[in-house]
C-alpha positions as CSV (number, residue, x, y, z in Angstrom):
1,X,38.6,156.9,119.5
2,X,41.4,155.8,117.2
3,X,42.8,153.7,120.0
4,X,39.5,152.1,119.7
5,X,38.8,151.6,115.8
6,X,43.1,150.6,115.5
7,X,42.3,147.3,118.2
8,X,38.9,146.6,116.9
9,X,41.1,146.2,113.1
10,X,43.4,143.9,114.8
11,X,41.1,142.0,116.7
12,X,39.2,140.9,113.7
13,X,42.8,140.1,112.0
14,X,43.7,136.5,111.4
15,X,47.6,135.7,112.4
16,X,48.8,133.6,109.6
17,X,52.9,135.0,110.1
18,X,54.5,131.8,111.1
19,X,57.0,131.8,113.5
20,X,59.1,129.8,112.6
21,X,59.2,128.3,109.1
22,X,59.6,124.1,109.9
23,X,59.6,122.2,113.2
24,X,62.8,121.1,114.5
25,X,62.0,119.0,118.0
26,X,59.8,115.5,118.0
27,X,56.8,115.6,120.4
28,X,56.7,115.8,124.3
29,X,54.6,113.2,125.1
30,X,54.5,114.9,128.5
31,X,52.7,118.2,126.6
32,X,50.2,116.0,125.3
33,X,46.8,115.9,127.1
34,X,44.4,118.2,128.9
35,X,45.7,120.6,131.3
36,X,43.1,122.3,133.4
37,X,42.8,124.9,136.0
38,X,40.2,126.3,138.0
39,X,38.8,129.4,137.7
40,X,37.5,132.2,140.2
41,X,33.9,130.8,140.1
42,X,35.5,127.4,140.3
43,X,34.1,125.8,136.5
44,X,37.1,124.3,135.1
45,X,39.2,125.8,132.2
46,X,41.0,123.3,129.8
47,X,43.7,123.7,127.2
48,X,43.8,120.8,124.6
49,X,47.1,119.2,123.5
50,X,47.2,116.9,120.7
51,X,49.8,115.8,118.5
52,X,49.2,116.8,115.1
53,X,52.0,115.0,113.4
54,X,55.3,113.9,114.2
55,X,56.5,117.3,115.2
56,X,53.1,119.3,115.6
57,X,50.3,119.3,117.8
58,X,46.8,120.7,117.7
59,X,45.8,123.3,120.8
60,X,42.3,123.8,121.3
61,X,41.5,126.6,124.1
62,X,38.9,126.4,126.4
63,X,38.7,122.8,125.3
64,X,35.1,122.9,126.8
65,X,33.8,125.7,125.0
66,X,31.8,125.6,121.3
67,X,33.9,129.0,120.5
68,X,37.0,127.5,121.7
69,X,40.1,128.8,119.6
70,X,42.1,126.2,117.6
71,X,45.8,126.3,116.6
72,X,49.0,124.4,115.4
73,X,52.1,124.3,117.8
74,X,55.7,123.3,117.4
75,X,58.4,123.0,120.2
């Protein structure tokens, strides 16, 4: 049970710890774009690469999906 309630706490956590503290590399141009793969039903599953900035890019994942996840990336 407390296996339970302790992964339902960090499920509902937002991860704000950075992991690093400034980008060091320039964007991949060859990162950039939409990578997909099919899945075991066969629908498509798409990860979202833009670049955010000069050395940042935005991921979105399932690209496809209106709950898709969103996040900042550095190389």
């Amino acid at each position: 049970m407390m296996l339970i309630i302790a992964c339902g706490i960090l499920v509902g956590c937002d991860y704000i710890v950075l992991l690093v503290t400034t980008p060091e590399m320039g964007i991949d141009s060859s990162v950039v774009g939409l990578w997909q793969r099919p899945k075991k039903d066969g629908q498509m599953e798409g990860l979202l690469v833009l670049p955010l900035g000069k050395q940042e890019y935005m991921v979105s994942f399932p690209s496809a999906s209106k709950d898709a996840m969103f996040a900042r990336a550095c190389l």
